[in-house]
C-alpha positions as CSV (number, residue, x, y, z in Angstrom):
1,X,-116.9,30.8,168.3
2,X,-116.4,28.2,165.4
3,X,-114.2,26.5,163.7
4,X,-113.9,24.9,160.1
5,X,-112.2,21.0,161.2
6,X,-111.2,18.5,158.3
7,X,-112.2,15.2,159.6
8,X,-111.7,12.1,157.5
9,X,-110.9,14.2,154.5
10,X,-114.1,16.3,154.6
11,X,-114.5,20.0,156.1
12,X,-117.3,20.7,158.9
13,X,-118.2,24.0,160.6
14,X,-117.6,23.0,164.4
15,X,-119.7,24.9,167.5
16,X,-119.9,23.8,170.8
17,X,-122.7,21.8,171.4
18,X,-123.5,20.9,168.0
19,X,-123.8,17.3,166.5
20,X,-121.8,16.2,163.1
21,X,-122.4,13.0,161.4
22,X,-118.4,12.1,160.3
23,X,-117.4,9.0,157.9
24,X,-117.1,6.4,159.9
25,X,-114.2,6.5,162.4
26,X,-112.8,2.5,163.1
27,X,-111.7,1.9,167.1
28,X,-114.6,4.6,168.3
29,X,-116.3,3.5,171.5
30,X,-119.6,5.4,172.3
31,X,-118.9,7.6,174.8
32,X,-115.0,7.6,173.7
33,X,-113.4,11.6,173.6
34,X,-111.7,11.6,169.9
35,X,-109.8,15.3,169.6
36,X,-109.2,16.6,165.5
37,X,-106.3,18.9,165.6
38,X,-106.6,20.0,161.6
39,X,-108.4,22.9,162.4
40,X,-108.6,25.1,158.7
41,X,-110.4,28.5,160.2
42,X,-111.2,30.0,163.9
43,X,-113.4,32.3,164.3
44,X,-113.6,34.4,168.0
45,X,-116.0,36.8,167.5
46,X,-115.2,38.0,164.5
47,X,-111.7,37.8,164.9
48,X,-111.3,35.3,162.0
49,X,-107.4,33.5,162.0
50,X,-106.4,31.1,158.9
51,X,-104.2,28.7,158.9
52,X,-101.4,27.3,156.6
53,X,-103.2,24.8,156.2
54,X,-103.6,23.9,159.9
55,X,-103.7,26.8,162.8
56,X,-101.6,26.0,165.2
57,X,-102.7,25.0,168.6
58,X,-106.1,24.6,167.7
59,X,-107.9,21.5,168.4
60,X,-111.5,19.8,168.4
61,X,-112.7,18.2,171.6
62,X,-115.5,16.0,170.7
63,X,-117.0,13.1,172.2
64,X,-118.9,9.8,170.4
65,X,-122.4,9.8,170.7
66,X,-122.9,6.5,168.2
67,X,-120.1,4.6,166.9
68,X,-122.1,3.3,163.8
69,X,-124.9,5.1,161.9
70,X,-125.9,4.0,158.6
71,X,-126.9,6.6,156.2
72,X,-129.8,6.6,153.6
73,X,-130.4,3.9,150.6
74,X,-128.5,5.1,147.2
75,X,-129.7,2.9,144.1
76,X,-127.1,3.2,141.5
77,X,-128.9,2.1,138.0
78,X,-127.1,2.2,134.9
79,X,-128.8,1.1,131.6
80,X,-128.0,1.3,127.8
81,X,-131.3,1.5,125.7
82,X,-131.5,-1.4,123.7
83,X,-128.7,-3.1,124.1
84,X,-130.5,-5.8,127.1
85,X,-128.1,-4.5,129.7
86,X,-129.6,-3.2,133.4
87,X,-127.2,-3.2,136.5
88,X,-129.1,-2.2,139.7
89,X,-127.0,-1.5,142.6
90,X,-127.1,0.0,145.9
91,X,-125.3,0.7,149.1
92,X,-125.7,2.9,152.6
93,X,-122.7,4.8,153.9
94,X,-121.5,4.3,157.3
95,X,-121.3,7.2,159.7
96,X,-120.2,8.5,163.2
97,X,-122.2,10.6,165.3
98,X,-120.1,13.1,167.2
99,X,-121.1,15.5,169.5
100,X,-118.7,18.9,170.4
101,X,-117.6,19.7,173.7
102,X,-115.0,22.5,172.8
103,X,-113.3,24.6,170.1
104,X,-109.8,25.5,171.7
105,X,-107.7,27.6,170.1
């Protein structure tokens, strides 16, 4: 059994027992229990329900592993070819790790 969850604006294919790393949620305490209830899509054995947008009743049980994660270096360089002009940037996302206890639905 799965389930497609939007979380933060972004959509993840939830199974028990699997690990997600989410945008970073503010207030999360590691070991905290944080439930989604915009569940898109469930799927029970091939039984496959859809929602409009959100099925109803169906939730996402999952629990905080680590509050903070910080994500991989992205350099951002922008130059124009003779012109003198070179802008180096950078910056590393912030995530949360989330483990899933249960689908319910």
């Amino acid at each position: 059994m799965y389930a497609i969850v939007e979380i933060n604006g972004q959509q993840f294919k939830a199974e028990q027992g699997k690990k997600l790393f989410v945008h970073h949620i503010k207030d999360a305490q590691e070991g905290q229990t944080v439930e989604f209830n915009k569940v898109l899509l469930v799927d029970k054995e091939g039984s496959v329900q859809v929602g409009a947008p959100a099925v109803e009743g169906a939730k996402v049980v999952c629990e905080v592993v680590n509050p903070l994660v910080k994500g991989d270096k992205v350099i951002v360089f922008k130059m124009k070819r003779r012109k003198d002009y070179r802008k180096k940037n950078g910056h590393r996302a912030q995530f949360t790790e989330v483990a899933i206890k249960e689908v319910i639905a």
